[in-house]
NUNUVEX-300451 format. One record per residue: residue number from 1; residue in one letter; chain; x, y, z of N, C-alpha, C, O in turn. Coordinates in pm, 1 decimal, always signed. Layout:
<sites>
[NUM; a; A; [X; Y; Z]; [X; Y; Z]; [X; Y; Z]; [X; Y; Z]]
...
</sites>
This chain:
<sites>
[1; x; A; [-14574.3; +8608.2; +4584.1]; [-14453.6; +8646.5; +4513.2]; [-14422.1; +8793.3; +4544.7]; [-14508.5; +8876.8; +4518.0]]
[2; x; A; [-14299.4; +8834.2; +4602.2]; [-14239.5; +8942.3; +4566.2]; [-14295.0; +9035.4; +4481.8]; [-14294.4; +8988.7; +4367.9]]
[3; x; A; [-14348.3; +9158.7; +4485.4]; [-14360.7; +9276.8; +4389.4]; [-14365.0; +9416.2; +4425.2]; [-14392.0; +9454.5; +4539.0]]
[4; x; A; [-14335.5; +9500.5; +4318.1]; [-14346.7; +9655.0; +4346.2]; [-14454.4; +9696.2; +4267.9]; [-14443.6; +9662.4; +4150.0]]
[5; x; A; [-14551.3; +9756.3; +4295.5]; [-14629.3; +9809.5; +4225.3]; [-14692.7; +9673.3; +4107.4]; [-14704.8; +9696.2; +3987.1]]
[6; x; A; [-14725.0; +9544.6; +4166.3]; [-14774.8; +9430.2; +4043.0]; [-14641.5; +9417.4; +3972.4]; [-14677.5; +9333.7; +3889.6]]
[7; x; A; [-14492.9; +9442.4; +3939.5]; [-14444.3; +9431.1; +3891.6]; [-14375.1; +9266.2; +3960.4]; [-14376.9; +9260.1; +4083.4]]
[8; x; A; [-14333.5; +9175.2; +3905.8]; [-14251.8; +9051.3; +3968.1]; [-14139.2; +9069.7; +3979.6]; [-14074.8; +9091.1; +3876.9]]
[9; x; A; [-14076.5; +9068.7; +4099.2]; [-13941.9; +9023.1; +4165.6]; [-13911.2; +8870.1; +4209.7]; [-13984.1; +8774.3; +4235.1]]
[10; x; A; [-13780.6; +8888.4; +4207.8]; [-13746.9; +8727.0; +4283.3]; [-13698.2; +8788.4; +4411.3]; [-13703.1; +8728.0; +4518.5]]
[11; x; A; [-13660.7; +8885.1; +4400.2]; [-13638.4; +8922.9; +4555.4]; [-13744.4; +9022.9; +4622.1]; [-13824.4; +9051.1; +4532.9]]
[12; x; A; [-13771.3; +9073.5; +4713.4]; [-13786.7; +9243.5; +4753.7]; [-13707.8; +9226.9; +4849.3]; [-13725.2; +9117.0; +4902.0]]
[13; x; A; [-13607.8; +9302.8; +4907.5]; [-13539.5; +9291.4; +5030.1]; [-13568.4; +9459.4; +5121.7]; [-13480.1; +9545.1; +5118.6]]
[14; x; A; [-13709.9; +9484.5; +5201.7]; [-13697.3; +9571.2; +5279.6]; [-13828.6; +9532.2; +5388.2]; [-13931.0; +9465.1; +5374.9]]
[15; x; A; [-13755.4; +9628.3; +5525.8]; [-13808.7; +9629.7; +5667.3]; [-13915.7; +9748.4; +5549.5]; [-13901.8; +9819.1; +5449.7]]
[16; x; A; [-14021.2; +9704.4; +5648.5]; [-14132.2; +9856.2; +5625.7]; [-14146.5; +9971.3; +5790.3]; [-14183.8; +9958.8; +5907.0]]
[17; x; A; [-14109.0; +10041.5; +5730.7]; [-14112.9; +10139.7; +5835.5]; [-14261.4; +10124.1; +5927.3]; [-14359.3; +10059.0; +5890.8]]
[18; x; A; [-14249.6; +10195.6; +6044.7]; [-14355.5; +10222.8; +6112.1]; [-14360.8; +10324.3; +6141.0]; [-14265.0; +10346.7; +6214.9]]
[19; x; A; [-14448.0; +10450.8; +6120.9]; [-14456.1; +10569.4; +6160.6]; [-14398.3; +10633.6; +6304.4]; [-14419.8; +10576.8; +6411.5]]
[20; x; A; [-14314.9; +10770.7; +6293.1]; [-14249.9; +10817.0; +6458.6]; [-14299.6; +10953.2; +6445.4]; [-14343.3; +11011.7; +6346.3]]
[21; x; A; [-14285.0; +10988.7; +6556.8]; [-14296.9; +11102.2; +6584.3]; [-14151.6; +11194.7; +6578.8]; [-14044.0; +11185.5; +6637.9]]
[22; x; A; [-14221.1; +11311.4; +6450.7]; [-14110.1; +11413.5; +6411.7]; [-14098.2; +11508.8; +6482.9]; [-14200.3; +11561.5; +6527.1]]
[23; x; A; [-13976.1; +11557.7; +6514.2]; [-13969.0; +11708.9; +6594.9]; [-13823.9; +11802.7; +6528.2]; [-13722.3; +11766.1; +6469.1]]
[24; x; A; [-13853.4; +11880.0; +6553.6]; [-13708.7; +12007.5; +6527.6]; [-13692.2; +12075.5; +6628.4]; [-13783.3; +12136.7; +6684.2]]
[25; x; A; [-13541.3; +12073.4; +6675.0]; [-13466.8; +12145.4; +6798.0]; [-13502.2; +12286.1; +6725.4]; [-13540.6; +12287.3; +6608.5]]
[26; x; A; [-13491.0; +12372.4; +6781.0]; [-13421.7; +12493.6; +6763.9]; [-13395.1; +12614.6; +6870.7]; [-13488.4; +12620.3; +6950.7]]
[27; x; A; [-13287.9; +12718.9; +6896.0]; [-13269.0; +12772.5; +6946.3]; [-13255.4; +12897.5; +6940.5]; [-13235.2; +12926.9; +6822.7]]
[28; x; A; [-13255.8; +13035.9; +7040.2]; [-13265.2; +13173.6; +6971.9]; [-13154.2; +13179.5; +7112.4]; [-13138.8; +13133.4; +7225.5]]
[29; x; A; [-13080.2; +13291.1; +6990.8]; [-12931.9; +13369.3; +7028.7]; [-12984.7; +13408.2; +7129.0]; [-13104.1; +13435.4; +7141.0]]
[30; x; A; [-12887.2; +13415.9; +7225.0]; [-12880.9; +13539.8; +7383.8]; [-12997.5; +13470.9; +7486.1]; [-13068.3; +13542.0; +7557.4]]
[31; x; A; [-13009.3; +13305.1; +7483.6]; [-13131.1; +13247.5; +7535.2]; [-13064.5; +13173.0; +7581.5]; [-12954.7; +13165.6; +7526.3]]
[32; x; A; [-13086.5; +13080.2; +7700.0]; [-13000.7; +12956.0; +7736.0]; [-13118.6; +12809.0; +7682.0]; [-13239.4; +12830.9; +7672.2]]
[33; x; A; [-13074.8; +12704.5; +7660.0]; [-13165.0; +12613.5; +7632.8]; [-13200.0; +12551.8; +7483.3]; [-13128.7; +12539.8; +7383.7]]
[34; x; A; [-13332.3; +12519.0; +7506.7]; [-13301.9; +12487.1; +7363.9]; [-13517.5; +12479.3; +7363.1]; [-13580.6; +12483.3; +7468.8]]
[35; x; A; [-13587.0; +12468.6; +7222.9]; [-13698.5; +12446.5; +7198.3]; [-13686.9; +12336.9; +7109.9]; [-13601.1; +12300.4; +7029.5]]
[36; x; A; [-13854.5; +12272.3; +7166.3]; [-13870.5; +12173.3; +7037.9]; [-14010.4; +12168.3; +6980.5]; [-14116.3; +12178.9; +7042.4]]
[37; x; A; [-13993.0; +12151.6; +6861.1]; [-14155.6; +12185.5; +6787.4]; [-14187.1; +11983.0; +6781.7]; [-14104.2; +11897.7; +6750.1]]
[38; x; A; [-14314.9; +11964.2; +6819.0]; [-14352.3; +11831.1; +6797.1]; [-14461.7; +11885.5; +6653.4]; [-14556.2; +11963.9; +6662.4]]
[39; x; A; [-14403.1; +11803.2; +6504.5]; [-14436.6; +11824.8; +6418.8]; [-14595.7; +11695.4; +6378.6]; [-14696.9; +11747.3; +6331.5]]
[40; x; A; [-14595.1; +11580.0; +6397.2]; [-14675.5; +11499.8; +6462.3]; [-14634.4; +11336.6; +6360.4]; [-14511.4; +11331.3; +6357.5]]
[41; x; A; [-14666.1; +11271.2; +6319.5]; [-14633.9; +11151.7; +6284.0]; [-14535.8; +11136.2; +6164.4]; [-14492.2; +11245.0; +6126.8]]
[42; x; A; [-14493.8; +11037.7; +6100.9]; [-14410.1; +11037.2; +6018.4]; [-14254.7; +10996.3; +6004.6]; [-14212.6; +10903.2; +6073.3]]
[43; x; A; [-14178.0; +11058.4; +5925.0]; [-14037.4; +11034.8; +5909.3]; [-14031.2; +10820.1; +5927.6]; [-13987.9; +10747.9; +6017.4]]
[44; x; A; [-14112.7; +10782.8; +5763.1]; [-14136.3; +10632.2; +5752.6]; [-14064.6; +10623.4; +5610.2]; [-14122.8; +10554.4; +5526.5]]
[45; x; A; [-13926.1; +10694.9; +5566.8]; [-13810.0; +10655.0; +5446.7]; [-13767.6; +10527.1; +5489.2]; [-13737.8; +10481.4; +5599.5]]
[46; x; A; [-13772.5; +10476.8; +5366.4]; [-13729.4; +10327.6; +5377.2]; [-13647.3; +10323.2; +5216.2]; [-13677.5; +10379.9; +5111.2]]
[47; x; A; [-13517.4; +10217.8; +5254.5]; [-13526.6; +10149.3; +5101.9]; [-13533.3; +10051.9; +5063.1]; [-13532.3; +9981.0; +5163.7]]
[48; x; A; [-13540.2; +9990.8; +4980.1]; [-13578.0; +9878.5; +4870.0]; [-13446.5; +9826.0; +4795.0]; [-13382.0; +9892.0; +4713.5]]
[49; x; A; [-13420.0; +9702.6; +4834.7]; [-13356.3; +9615.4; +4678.6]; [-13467.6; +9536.9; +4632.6]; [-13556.2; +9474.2; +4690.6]]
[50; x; A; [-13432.8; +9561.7; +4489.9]; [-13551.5; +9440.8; +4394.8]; [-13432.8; +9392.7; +4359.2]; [-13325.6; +9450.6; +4377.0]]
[51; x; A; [-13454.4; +9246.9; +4289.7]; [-13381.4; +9181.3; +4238.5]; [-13423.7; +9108.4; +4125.8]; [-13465.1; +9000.3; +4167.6]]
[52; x; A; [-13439.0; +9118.0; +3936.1]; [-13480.7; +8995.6; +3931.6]; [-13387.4; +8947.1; +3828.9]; [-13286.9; +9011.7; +3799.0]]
[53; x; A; [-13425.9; +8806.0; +3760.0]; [-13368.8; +8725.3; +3667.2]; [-13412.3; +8706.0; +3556.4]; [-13534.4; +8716.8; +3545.0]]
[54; x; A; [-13320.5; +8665.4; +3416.0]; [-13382.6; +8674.8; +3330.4]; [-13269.5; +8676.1; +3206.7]; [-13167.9; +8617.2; +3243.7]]
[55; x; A; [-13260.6; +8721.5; +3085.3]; [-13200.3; +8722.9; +2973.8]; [-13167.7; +8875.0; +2979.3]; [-13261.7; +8928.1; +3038.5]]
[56; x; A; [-13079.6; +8963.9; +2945.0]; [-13050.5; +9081.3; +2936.2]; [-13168.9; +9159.8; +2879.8]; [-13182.7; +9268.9; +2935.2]]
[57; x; A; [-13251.8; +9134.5; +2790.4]; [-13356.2; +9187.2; +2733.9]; [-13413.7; +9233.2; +2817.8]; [-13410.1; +9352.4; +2848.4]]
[58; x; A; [-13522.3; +9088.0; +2907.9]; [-13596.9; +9071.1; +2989.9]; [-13539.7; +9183.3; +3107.1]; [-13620.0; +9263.2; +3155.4]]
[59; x; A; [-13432.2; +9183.7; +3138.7]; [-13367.3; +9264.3; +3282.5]; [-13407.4; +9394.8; +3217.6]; [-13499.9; +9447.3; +3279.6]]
[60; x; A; [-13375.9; +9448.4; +3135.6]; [-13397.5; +9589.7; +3053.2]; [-13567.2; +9613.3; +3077.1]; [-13588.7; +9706.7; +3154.5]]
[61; x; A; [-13670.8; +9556.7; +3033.3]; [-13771.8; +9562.6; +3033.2]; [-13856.9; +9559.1; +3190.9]; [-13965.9; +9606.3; +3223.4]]
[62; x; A; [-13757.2; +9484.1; +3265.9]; [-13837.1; +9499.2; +3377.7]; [-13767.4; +9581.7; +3460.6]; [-13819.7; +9585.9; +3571.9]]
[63; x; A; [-13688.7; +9636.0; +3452.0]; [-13597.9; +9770.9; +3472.7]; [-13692.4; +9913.8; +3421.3]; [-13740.4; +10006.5; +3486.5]]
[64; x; A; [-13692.6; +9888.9; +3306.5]; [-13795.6; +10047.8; +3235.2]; [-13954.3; +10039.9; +3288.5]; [-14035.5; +10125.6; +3253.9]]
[65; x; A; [-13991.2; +9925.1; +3378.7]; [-14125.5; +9902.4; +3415.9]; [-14114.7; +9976.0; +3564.2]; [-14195.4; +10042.3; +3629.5]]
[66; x; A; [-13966.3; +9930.2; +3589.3]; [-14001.6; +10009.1; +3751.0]; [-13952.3; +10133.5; +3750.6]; [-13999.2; +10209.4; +3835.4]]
[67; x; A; [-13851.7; +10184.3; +3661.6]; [-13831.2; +10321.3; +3626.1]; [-13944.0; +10405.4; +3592.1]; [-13934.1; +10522.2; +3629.9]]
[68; x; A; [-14058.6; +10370.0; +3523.7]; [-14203.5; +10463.6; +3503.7]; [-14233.0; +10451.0; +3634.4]; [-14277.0; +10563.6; +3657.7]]
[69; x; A; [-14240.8; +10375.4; +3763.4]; [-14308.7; +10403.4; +3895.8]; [-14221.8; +10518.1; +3952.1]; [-14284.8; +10563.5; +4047.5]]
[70; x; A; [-14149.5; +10560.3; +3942.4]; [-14082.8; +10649.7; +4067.8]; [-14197.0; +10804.4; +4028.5]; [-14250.9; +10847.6; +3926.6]]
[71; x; A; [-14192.1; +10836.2; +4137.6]; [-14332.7; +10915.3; +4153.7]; [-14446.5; +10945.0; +4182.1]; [-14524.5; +11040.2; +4185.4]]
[72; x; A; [-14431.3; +10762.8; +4217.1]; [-14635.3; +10737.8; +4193.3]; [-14616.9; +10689.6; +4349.3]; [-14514.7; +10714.2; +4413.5]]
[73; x; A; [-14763.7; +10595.9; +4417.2]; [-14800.5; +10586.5; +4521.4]; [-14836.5; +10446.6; +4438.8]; [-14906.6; +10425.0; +4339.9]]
[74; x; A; [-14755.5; +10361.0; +4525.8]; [-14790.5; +10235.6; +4544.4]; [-14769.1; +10129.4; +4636.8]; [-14709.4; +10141.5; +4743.8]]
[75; x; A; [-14836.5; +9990.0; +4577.1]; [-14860.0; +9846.5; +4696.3]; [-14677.6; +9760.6; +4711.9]; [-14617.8; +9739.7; +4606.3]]
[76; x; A; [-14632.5; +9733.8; +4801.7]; [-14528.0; +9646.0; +4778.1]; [-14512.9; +9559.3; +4846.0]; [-14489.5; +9582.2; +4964.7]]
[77; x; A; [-14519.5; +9439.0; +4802.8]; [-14503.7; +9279.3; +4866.6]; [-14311.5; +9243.3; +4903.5]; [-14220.1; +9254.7; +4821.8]]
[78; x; A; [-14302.8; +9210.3; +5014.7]; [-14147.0; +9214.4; +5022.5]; [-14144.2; +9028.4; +5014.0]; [-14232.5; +8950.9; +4977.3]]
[79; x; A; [-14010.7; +9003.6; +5062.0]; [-13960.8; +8857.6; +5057.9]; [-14038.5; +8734.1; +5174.2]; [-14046.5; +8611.3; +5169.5]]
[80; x; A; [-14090.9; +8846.3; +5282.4]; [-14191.2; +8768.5; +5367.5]; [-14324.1; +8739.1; +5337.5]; [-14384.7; +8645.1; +5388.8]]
[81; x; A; [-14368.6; +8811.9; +5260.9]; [-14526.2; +8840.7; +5190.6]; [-14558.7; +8942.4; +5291.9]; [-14678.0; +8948.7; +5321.7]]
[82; x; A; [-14495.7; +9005.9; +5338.3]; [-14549.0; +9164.4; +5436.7]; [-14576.9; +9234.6; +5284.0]; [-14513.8; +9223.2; +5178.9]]
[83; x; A; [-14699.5; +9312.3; +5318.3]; [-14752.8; +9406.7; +5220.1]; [-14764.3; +9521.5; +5300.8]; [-14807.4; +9517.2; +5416.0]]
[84; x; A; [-14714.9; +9658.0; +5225.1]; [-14752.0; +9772.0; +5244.5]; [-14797.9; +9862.5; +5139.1]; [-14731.1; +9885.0; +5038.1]]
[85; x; A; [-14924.7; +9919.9; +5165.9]; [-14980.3; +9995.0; +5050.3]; [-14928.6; +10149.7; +5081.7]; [-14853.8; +10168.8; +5177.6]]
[86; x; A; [-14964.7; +10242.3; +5009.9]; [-14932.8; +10425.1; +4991.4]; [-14814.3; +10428.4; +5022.9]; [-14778.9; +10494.3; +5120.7]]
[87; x; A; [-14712.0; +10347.1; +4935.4]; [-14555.8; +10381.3; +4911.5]; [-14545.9; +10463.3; +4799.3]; [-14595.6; +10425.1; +4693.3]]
[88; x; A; [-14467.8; +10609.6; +4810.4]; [-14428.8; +10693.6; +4768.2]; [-14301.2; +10618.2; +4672.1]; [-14194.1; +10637.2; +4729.7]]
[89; x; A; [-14292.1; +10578.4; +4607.5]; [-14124.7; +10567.1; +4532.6]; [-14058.8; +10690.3; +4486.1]; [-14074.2; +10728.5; +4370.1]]
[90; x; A; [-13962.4; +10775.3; +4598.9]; [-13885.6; +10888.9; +4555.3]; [-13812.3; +10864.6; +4429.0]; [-13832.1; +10928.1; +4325.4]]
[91; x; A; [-13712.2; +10753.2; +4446.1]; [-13618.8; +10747.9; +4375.7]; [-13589.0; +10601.7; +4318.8]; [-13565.0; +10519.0; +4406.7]]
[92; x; A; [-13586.3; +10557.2; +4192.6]; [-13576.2; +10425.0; +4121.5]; [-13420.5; +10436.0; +4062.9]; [-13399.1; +10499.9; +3959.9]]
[93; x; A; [-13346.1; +10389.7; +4113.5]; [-13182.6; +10356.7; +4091.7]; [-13221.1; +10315.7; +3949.7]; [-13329.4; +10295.6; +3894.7]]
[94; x; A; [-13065.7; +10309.2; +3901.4]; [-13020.4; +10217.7; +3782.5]; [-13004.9; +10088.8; +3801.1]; [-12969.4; +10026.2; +3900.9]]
[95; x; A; [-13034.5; +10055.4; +3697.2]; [-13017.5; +9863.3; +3741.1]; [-12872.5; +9830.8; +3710.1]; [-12807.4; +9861.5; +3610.2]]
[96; x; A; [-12832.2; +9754.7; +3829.3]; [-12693.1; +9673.2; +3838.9]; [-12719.3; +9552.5; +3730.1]; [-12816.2; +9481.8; +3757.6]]
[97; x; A; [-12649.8; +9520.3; +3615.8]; [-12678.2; +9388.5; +3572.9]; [-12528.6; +9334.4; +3566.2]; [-12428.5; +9389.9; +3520.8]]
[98; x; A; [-12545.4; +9196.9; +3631.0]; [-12433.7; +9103.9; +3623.5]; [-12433.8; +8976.2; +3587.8]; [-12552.3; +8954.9; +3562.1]]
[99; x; A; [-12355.9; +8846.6; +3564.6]; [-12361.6; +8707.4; +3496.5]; [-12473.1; +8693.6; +3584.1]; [-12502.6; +8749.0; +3689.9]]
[100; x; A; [-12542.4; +8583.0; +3495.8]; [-12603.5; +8494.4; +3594.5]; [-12626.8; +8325.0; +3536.0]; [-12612.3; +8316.4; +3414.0]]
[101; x; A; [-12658.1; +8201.9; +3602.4]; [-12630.5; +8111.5; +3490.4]; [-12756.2; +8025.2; +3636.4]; [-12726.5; +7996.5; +3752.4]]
[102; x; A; [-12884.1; +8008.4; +3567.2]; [-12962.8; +7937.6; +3654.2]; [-12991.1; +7759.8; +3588.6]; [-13100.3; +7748.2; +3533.0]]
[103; x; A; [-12923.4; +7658.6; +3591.5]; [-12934.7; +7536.2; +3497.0]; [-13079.3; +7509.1; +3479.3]; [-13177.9; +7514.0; +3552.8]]
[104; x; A; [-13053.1; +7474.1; +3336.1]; [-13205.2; +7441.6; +3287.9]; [-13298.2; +7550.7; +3248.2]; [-13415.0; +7525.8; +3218.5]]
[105; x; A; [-13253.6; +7660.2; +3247.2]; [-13319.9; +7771.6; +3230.9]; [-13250.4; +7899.1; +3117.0]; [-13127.8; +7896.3; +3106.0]]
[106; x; A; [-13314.4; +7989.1; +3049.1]; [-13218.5; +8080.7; +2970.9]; [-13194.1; +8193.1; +3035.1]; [-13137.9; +8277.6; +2965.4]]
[107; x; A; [-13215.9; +8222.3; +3139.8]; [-13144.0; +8310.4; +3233.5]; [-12989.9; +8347.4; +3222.5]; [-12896.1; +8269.5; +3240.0]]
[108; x; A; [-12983.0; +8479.7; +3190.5]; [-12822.6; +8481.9; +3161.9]; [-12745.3; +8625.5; +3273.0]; [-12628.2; +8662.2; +3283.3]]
[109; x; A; [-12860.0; +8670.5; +3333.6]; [-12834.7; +8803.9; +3381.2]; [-12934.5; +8814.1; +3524.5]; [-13052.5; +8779.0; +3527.3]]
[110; x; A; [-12884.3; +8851.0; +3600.2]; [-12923.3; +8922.7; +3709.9]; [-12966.0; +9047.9; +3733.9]; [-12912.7; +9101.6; +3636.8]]
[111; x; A; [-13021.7; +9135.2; +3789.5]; [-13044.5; +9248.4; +3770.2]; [-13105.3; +9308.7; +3920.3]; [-13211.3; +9263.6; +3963.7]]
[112; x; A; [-13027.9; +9415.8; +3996.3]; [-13050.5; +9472.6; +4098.9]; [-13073.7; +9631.9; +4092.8]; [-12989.5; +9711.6; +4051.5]]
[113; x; A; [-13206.0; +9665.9; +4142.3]; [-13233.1; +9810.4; +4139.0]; [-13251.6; +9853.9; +4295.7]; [-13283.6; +9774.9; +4384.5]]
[114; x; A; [-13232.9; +9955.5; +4309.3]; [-13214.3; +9985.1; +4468.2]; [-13306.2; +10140.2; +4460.7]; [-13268.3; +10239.5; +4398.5]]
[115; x; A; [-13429.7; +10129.5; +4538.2]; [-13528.6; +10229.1; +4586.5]; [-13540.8; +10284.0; +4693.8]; [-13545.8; +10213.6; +4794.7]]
[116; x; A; [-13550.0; +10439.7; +4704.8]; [-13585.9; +10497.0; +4815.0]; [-13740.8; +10525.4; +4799.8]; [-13785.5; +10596.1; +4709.5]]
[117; x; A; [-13812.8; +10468.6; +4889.0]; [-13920.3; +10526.1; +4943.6]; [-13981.2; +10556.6; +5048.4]; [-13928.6; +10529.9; +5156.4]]
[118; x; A; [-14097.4; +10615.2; +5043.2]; [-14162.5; +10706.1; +5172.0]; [-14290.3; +10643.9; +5209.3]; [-14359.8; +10641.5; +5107.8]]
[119; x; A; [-14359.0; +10587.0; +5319.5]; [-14453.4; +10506.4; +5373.8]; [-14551.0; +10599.1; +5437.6]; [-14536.0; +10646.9; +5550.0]]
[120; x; A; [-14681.2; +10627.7; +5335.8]; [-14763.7; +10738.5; +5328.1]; [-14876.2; +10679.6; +5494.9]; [-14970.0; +10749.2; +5533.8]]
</sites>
């Protein structure tokens, strides 16, 4: 199943980065050309849609569960079962909530949060 940090999704929707190699141009006045510093691995920002379902309550609660992660270093299972562990979560969006109507079920709401994170 889908999760951020043990938390349950019905969705995860993200590529996991693979580490590149960082560099910075820079140049000095009255010089022709240009320099580059090779800084060494990294630049692995990625983001995240979660998605899950549920009764408006339920969306609230599992909304304030992934709002306490932004900050921390954690595991995340996406929609393939690809796992990546030492994800940084910079930033935990607000949750989008809209209708939702799943038959046979009390599901009344949808709920989409959208994450930036960093792949330690």
């Amino acid at each position: 199943m889908a999760s951020i940090a043990g938390i349950g999704c019905v969705f995860v929707k993200c590529v996991f980065p693979v580490w590149k190699v960082r560099s910075v141009k820079w140049t000095v006045p009255g010089i022709h050309g240009y320099g580059f510093a090779l800084l060494g691995s990294g630049d692995a920002v990625f983001g995240i849609t979660a998605v899950g379902y549920d009764d408006d309550d339920g969306i609230e609660t599992w909304a304030a569960q992934l709002y306490a992660k932004q900050g921390s270093i954690q595991t995340i299972i996406n929609d393939q079962g690809n796992t990546a562990q030492k994800c940084f979560l910079e930033r935990v969006g607000t949750v989008e909530k809209m209708p939702a109507v799943i038959p046979g079920t009390d599901t009344t709401t949808r709920g989409v949060i959208r994450i930036k994170a960093t792949r330690l």
